[in-house]
N, C-alpha and C positions, 0 to 999 in steps of 0.2 A: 928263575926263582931261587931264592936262597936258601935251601933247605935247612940249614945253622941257625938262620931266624925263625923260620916256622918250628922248628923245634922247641928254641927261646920262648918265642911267644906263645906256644902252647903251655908251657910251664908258668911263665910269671905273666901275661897279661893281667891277670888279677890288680896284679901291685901295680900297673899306672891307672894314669887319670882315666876318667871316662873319657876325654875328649883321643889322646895319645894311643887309645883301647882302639877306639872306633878308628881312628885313620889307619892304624895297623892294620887293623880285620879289613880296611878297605883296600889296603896296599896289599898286602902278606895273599890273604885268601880270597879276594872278589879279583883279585891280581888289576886292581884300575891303574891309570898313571897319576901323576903327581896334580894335571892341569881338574883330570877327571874331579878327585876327590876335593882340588879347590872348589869346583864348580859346585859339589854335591855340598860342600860345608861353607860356600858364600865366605870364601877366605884366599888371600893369593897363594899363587902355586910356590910361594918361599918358605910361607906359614906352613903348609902341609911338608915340605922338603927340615925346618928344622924341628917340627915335632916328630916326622919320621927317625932322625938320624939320634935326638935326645931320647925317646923309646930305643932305641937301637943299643946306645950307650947306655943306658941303665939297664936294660937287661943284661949287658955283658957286664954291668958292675955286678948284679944279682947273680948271676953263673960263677962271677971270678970268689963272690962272697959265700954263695950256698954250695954251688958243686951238684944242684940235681942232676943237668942236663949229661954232665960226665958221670955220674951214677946212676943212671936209669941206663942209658948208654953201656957203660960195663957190666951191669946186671942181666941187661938182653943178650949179651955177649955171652956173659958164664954160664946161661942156662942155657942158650943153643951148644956152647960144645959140652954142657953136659949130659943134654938129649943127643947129643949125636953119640958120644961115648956110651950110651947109654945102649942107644940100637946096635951099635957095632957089637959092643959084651950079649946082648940079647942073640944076636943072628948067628953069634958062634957055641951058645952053649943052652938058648931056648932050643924047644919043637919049634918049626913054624906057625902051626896054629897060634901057640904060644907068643910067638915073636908078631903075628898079627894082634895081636887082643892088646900085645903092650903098646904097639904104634897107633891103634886105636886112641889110647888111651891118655897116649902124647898127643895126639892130631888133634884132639875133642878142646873145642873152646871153653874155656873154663869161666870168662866174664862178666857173664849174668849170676851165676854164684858165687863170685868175689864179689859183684857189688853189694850183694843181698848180704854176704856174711861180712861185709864191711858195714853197712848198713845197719842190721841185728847188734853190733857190738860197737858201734859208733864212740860209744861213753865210757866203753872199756878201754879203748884207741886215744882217746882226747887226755 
């Protein structure tokens, strides 16, 4: 499995076709082979191998255009080593009780309250 691609395609699926969506979800995530998703779309197994590879290439033209995938990507990065620097400074100059409540409070899935206050402010966002 490609993990470069599932990451692509979790970002830009949106922007192809419906037809190029569905063979990817079938390829990428149901992980079928190439003869499967002919069979399943009543098309030959060439038809599914060049809408895979044309999906493929426009998402890498959309990555090379927009730059999410390497942004989202460094932004997971900066925040892990700045939770990490974060509890190293805590473990040497909190209590411990202290340095528990803070890793608590890193460790806590925040989620469902980013999608709510994404959500609540939708029109402030747009």
């Amino acid at each position: 499995m490609d993990l470069h691609f599932l990451r692509l395609w979790d970002i830009y699926n949106p922007l192809l076709t419906e037809t190029q969506r569905e063979v990817t979800d079938l390829y990428f995530n149901c992980d079928l082979s190439l003869a499967e998703i002919a069979e399943q779309k009543g098309c030959s197994r060439q038809s599914v191998s060049d809408t895979l590879q044309k999906a493929r290439r426009l998402m890498e033209e959309y990555e090379e255009k927009l730059h999410f995938s390497r942004l989202l990507t460094e932004s997971s990065l900066a925040q892990s080593l700045m939770m990490a620097n974060l509890v190293s400074w805590a473990q040497e100059n909190l209590a411990p009780e202290q340095c528990a409540q803070l890793k608590q409070f890193i460790d806590r899935d925040y989620s469902e309250e980013a999608k709510a206050l994404f959500e609540s402010n939708r029109e402030k966002l747009s």
